[in-house]
N, C-alpha and C positions, 0 to 999 in steps of 0.2 A: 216772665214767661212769654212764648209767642205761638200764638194757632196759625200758619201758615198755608191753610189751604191744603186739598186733597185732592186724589183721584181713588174713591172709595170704589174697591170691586165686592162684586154681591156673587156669591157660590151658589148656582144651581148644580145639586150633586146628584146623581143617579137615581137614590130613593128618594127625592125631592116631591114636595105633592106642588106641583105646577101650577093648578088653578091660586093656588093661595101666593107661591112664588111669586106670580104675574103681576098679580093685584097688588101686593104689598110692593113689587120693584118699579112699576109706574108710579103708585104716589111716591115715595122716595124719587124717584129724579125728578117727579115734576114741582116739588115744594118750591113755593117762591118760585117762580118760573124755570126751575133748575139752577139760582143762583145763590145757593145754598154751600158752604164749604163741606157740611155733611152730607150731601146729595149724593144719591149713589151717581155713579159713573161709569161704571165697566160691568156689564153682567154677563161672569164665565159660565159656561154652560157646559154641562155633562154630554157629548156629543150623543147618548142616547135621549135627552131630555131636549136637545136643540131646535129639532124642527116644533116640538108641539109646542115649549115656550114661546117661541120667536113667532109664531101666530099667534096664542095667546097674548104677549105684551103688543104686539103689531095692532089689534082690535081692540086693546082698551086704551091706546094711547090715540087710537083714530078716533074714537067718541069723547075725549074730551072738548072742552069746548074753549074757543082761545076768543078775549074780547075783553070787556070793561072790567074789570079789576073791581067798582062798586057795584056789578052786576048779580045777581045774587044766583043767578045761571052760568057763571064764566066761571072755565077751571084754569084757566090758565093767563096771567097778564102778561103786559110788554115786558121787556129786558129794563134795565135802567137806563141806560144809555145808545146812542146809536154804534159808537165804537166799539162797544162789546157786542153790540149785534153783529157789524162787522165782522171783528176777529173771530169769533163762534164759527160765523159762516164761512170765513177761508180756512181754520181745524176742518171745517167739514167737505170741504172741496179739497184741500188738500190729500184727504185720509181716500175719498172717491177717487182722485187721482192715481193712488196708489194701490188699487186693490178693491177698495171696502162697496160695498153695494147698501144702496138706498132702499129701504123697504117702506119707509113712510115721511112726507117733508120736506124739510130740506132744501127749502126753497125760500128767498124773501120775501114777504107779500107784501102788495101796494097796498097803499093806504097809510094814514096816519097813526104816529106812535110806533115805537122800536118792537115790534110784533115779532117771535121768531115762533112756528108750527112747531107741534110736537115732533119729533123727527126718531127714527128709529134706522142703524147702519148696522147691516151685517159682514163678514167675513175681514171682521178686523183684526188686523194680527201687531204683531212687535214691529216698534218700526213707524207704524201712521200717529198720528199727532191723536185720533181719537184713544187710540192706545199709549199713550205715552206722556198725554199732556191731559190735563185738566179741563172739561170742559165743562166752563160755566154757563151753562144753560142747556133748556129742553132735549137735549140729542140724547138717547141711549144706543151705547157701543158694545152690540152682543158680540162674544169671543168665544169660539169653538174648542173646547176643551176634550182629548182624547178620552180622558179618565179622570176622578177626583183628583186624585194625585197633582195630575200634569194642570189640572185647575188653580189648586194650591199654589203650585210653581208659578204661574202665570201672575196671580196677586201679586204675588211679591218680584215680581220684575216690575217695579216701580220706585221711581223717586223717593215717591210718595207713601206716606205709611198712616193717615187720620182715623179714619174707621174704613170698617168691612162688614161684611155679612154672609152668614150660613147658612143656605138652606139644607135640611135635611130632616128625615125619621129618626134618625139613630143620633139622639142627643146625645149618649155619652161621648161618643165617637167627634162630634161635633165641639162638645167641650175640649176634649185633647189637644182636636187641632187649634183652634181656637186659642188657647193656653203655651203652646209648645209651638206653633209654627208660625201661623197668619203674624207677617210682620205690620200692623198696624195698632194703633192705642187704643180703640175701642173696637170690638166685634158681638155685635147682635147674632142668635140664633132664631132663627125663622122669624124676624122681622128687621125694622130698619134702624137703622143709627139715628140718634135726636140727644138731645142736651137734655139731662135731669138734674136738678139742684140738688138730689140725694149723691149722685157718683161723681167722678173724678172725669174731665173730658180735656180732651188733649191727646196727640199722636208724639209718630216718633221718623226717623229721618226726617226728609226734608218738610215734613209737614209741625215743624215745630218742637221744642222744648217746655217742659213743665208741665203742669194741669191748672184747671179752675173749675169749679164747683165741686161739691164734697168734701170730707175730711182733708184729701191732699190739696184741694185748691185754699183752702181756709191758710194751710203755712204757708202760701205763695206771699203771706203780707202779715208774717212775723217775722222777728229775730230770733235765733235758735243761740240759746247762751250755753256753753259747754264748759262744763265745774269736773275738774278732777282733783279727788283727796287724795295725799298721802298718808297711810297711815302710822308712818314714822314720823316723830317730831322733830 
C-alpha cells in the first residue's frame, strides 16, 4: 500500500455555520506546522459565505503564535527543513504571480530556524500551484466557489484525492455527496480529517493505493487463500 500525500479541500457550503467552519479549518491546516499529508489545503467556499469566512479564518490565523515548538505558548513551529521552506514560498509567490492575493504572511522572517508565518491567499483559482499543488505548510488557499455544486466540482479538479471535508446543516445531503461524489478516501462532515486506529485511512488517485488502520488495513498484511469445491467427484 502507499499514502502519497494530498491536497485535501474543505467545503464551506451555503448553510455552513462559519464560526465553527473557521475554527475547525485553521487547526486543520495548521497541524504540525501545516506538514501534515492530511492537512487541509484548499478551503472552497460558498461565494455567499466568502467574505465572512475569509475574515473569520484571516483573525484566527493572525493570533496564533509562531516560535519554540517546547514553548508551551507557541502554536505553531518551524518547517523541518530550510528547502521546504523554500519551495513552500516560491508555490506562494508563484500562485501571487498569477492572480492570488495575500491576506495574511507570506513572507520569510529573519531570524533563526526554518519559521514560515501562518499565511492566508485568496482569489485562488485552477491553474496556480496554491490550487493545484500541495502545499506543505502553513498557507491556506481560499477558493471562491459560485454555488455548492460548482464547490464540489472544484475538489475534484485535482490530482489529488486523500481526504476532504464538509461543512454543512443539512447532513443528510452532505452524506450523499460525500458517498456518491467527493473524489477523495476519507471525507469528514463538519470537522477535520485525522487517522483513527478504528477506520480504514488511505485515498485514491494520485494520493495513493490501499488502506491501513481498521479492518481493511489489518488484510494489508495477510494472504487471502481462495478454495473452490466442486461438487462433482
Amino acid at each position: 500500500m502507499l499514502e502519497l500525500g494530498g491536497s485535501d479541500a474543505y467545503l464551506v457550503f451555503e448553510d455552513a455555520d462559519v464560526d465553527r467552519a473557521a475554527q475547525i479549518c485553521v487547526e486543520a491546516r495548521l497541524q504540525n506546522a501545516g506538514q501534515s499529508c492530511v492537512a487541509a489545503k484548499r478551503f472552497i467556499v460558498n461565494r455567499r459565505k466568502l467574505e465572512a469566512f475569509t475574515d473569520k479564518m484571516t483573525a484566527l490565523m493572525m493570533k496564533k503564535k509562531m516560535g519554540d515548538p517546547l514553548q508551551p505558548d507557541t502554536d505553531i513551529g518551524p518547517m523541518a527543513r530550510q528547502d521546504l521552506r523554500d519551495g513552500l514560498h516560491k508555490q506562494v509567490q508563484a500562485s501571487v504571480a498569477h492572480g492570488a492575493k495575500v491576506m495574511l504572511g507570506a513572507e520569510v522572517p529573519a531570524g533563526k530556524g526554518f519559521f514560515y508565518p501562518p499565511s492566508v491567499l485568496t482569489h485562488v483559482t485552477p491553474g496556480m500551484e496554491a490550487f493545484d499543488e500541495e502545499l506543505f505548510g502553513p498557507v491556506a488557499a481560499i477558493i471562491e466557489a459560485p454555488t455548492d455544486r460548482d464547490a464540489l466540482k472544484m475538489a475534484n479538479m485535482s490530482r489529488y484525492g486523500l481526504g476532504g471535508a464538509i461543512f454543512s446543516r443539512d447532513m443528510d445531503r452532505a452524506k450523499t455527496l460525500a458517498i456518491d461524489e467527493f473524489e477523495a478516501g476519507m471525507i469528514f462532515i463538519n470537522d477535520f480529517v485525522r487517522s483513527d486506529a478504528t477506520v480504514p485511512f488511505g485515498g485514491m488517485k494520485d494520493s495513493g493505493i490501499g488502506r491501513e488502520l481498521g479492518r481493511e488495513g489489518c488484510f494489508e498484511f495477510v494472504n487471502i487463500k481462495t478454495i473452490l469445491a466442486s461438487a462433482k467427484s
